[in-house]
N, C-alpha and C positions, 0 to 999 in steps of 0.2 A: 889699154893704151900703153903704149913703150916710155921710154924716157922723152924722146926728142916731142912729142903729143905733150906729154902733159906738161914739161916746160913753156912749149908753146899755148896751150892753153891760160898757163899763167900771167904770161908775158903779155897773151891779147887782155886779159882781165882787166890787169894792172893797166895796161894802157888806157882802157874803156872807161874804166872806174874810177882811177886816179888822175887820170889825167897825166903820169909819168914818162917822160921820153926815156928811147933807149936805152940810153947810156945810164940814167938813176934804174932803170930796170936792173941791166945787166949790174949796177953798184948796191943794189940790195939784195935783188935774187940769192945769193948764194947767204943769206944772213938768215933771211927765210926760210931756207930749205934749212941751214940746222936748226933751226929754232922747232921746224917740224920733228927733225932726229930727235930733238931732246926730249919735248913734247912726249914721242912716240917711248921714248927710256923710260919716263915717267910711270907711263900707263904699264910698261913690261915690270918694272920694280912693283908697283900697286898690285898687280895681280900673285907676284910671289907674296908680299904680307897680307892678302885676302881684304884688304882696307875698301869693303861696298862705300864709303861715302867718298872717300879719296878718289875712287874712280871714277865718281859722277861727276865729280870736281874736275878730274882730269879730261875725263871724255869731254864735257863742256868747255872747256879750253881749247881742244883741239878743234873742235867743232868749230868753233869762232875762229882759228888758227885757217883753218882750211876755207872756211867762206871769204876770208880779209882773200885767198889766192885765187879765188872762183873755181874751186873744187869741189861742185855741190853734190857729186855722188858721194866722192869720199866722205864731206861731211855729214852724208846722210848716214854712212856706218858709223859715225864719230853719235852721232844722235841713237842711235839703237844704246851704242855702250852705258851712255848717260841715261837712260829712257830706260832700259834692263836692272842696270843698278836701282835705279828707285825702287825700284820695286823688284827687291833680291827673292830668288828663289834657289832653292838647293841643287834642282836639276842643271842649271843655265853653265855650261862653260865658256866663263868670262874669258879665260887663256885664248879659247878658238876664236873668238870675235875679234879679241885684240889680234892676235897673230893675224888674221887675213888684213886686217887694215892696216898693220905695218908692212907685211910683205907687197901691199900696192904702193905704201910709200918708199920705202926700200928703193924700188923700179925708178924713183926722181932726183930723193934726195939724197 
């Protein structure tokens, strides 16, 4: 999806699910998408200190972070990162899993 998709995506969510008119849309949306950014810093800082529980911590936060915006593919990557950490293995590079799930978020927020 592009930017102007997955905004809209959001916005129908938000409206479906919350009950939200436009205008508290467009007055939170942009709170939302950093709080994605920061979310997404988190998980990039976690993967420089190697911290496997932090990351499951983090990935699970994001996961809930992106379902509250009805992004249920992304949160399904946000669910791998969390689901992999449990159960660490030596081969797995956590970097690449993060890195594709920020570069879709990247494209919104």
């Amino acid at each position: 999806m592009n930017r102007e998709e997955y905004q809209n995506t959001i916005r129908d969510h938000l409206k479906t699910s919350y009950n939200l008119t436009n205008e508290k849309i467009e007055s939170v949306l942009p709170r939302f998408l950093d709080m994605l950014s920061v979310h997404m810093d988190k998980l990039e800082n976690i993967i420089e200190t190697g911290s496997i529980e932090a990351l499951e911590k983090a990935g699970h936060t994001l996961k809930g972070a992106l379902l509250n915006l009805g992004l249920h593919d992304l949160a399904q990557d946000a669910f791998v990162i969390e689901q992999i950490s449990r159960d660490p293995n030596e081969s797995t590079d956590y970097s690449m899993v993060v890195a594709k799930l920020k570069a879709e978020i990247d494209v919104f927020a």
